[in-house]
N, C-alpha and C positions, 0 to 999 in steps of 0.2 A: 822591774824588768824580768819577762822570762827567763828561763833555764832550763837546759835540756840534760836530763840523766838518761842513762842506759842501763835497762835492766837485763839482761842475758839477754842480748841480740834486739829489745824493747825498747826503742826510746821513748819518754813521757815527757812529757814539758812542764813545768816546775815555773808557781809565781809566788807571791806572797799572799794575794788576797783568797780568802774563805771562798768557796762555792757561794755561788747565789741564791738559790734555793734550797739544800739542802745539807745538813751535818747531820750522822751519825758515828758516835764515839762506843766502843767499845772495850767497856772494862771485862777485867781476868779472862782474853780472847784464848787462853789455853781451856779454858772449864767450857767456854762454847764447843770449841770443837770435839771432844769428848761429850758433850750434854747432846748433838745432832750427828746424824750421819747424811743429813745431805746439804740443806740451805737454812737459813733465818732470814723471813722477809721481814722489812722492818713494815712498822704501818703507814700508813698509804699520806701523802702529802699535795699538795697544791698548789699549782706553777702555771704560769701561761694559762691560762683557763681550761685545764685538764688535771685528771688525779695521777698520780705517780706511786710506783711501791719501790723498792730498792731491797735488791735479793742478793745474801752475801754467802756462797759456799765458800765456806774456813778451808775444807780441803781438795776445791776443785769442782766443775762440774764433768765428770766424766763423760755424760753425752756429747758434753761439748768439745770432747779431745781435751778439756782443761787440767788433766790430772796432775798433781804436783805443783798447783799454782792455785793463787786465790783467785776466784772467777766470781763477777760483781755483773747484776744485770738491772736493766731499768723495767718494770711494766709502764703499760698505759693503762689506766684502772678509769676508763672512761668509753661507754659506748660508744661505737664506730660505726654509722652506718655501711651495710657491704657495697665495697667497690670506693669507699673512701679514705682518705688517706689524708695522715700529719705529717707533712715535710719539718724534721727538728734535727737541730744539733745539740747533740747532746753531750755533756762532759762528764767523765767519772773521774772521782779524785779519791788517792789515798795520801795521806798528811805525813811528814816527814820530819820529825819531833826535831830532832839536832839541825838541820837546815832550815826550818821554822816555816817551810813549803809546802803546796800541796799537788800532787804530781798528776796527772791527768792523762787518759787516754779517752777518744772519741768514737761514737755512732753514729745511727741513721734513720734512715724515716721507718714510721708505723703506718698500720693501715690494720683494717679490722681481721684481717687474715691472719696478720705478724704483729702481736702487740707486745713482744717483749724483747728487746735488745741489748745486749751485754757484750761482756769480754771477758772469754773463757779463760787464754791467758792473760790475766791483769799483769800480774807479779807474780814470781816463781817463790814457791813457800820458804826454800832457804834463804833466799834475798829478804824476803818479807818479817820471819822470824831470828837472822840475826838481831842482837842487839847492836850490836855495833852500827847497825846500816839506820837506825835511826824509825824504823818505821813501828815498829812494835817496843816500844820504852813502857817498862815496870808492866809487862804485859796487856798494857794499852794503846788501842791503835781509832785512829780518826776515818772515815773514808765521808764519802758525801756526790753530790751531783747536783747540776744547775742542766737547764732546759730554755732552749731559744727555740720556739714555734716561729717557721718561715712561712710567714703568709704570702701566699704566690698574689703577684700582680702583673707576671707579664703575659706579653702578650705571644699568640700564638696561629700562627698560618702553617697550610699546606701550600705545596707546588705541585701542581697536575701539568706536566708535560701533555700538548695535545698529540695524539696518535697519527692525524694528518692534519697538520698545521695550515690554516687558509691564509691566501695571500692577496691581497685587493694593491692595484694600479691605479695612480690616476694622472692624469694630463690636463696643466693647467695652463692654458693659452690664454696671456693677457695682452691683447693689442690694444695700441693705442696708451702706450705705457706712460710716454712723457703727460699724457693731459689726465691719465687718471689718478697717478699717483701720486695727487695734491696734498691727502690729509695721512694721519699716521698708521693706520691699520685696514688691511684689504685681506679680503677671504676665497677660499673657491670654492666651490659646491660643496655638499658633500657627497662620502662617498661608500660604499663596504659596509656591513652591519652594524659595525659601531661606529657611523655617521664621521667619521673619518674627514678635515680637513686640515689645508694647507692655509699657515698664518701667515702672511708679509707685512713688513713695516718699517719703515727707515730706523736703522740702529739711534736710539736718543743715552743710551749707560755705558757702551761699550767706552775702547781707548779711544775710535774714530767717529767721536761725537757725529751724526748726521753725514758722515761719511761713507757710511755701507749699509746694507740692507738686511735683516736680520728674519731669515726664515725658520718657523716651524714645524711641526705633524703634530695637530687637536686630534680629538675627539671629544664629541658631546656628551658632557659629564651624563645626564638622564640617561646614555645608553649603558652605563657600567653597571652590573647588579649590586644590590648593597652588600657591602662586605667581601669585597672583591678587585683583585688589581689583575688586570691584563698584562701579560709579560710578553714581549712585541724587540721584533729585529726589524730596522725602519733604514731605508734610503731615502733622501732628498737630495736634488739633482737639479740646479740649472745649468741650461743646456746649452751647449758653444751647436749654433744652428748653423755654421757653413759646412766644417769637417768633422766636429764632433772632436776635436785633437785637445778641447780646452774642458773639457766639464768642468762645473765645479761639483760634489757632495760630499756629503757627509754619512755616515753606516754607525748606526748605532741599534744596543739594545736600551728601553726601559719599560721600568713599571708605571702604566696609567691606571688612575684611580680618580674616584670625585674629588679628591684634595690634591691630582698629581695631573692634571689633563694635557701637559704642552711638555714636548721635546725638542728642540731645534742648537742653531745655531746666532748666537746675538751678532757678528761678525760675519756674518755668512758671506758674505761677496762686494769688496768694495765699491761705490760708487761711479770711481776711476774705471776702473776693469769693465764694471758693466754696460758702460756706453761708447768704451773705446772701439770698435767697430771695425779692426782688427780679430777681435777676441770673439765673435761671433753672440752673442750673450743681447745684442739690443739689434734687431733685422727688422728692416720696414717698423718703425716702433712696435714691434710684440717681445713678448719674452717667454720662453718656454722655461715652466719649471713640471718638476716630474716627482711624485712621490711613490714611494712601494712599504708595504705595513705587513710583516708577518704574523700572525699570532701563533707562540709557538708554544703558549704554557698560561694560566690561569692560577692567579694566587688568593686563597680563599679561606677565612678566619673559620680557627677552631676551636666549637664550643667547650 
């Protein structure tokens, strides 16, 4: 189980198991820092399929504001093409003799610009060279580092809001409703650039098995560019044709895409309602349905 210590204002997180890629131990660490005045990098190692060095200033990197504390850095010892970049997590550990731990603080990604990352304050050198604290015993001390390379696999789009958004209308007049709406699926024209139409069909999944009529707003998958989702605010509308007091619609936005083409509603207007003749919706057998398609934005894969 982890454990969390605190080192002057520092917390590290403390487990039992060794780093995974790398230990280096350091005997009589008092004759190092006397023998350097700046760093020791140790030699270069092998992880995730990249080379690694591991850089330990005994008393600070002072560029780094690390002064008074031991400051521990990682290289990438591996060419980088420019403008490319290693997403890693990366752990630094120093070992912790009497709690039998090893304490770790973490980094971030490289790239061929920034190939070296560290922590200037790891641990404060009075903390680090008491004995009592466990980290420096008989003048020997452990530090080390493990390396997770995040291989990116997701995915990635823009939104381009359009600057004046086009809106296409269309007016579906189906007379002769009762003798034509024999079989299960009926179309309207289409309509607007992106070949725009309206789907009707006797609802067969909803709760009102073959009880209500289930509208939607297509478009003709060939019209969408590849790699690309149309981002759309859409009305569908059948029409109460005496006073207009009964509409029924529905206002929605979605994304259409070759794998996303139909929005609607499976329920859209019960069976009941729409030939009660009260409710205006079935006049001389026609039916008016009305759709409106905004396109307000363009979603579109980034290489």
């Amino acid at each position: 189980m982890d454990a969390h210590y605190s080192v002057k204002g520092a917390i590290l997180t403390g487990r039992y198991t060794p780093p995974t890629h790398y230990v280096f131990k350091i005997e009589s660490f008092s004759k190092l820092t006397k023998a350097i005045e700046d760093k020791y990098s140790a030699d270069k190692f092998d992880a995730e399929g990249f080379s690694w060095k591991l850089s330990i200033y005994p008393t600070g990197d002072e560029s780094k504001n690390g002064k008074g504390h031991i400051s521990i850095f990682l290289k990438l010892d591996t060419s980088l093409a420019v403008g490319s970049d290693v997403n890693v997590t990366v752990n630094l550990f120093v070992f912790n003799h009497f709690e039998d731990k090893y304490f770790n603080g973490r980094v971030r990604r490289y790239h061929a610009l920034k190939k070296t990352w560290g922590i200037a304050k790891f641990i404060d050198i009075e903390t680090f060279s008491n004995p009592q604290n466990g980290y420096l015993l008989d003048d020997t001390c452990v530090f080390g580092a493990e390396i997770f390379v995040i291989k990116n696999s997701f995915k990635s789009e823009r939104l381009s809001m359009m600057n004046e958004p086009s809106t296409d209308f269309h007016t579906w007049k189906i007379t002769k409703f009762s003798s034509n709406m024999t079989t299960d699926n009926y179309y309207s024209g289409y309509f607007g650039y992106y070949s725009w139409y309206i789907w009707l069909c006797p609802d067969r999944t909803g709760k009102s098995k073959g009880n209500s009529i289930s509208v939607s707003l297509c478009t003709m998958k060939s019209k969408i560019p590849a790699d690309t989702k149309l981002f759309t605010k859409f009305i569908l509308r059948v029409k109460d044709q005496i006073d207009g007091n009964h509409d029924v619609e529905i206002e929605d936005n979605h994304l259409y895409s070759s794998n996303n083409s139909s929005s609607g509603r499976v329920e859209f207007l019960s069976l009941a309602k729409l030939k009660d003749p009260k409710m205006g919706f079935l006049v001389d057998d026609t039916v008016i349905i009305e759709a409106k398609v905004t396109l307000i934005g363009l979603v579109m894969k980034e290489s």
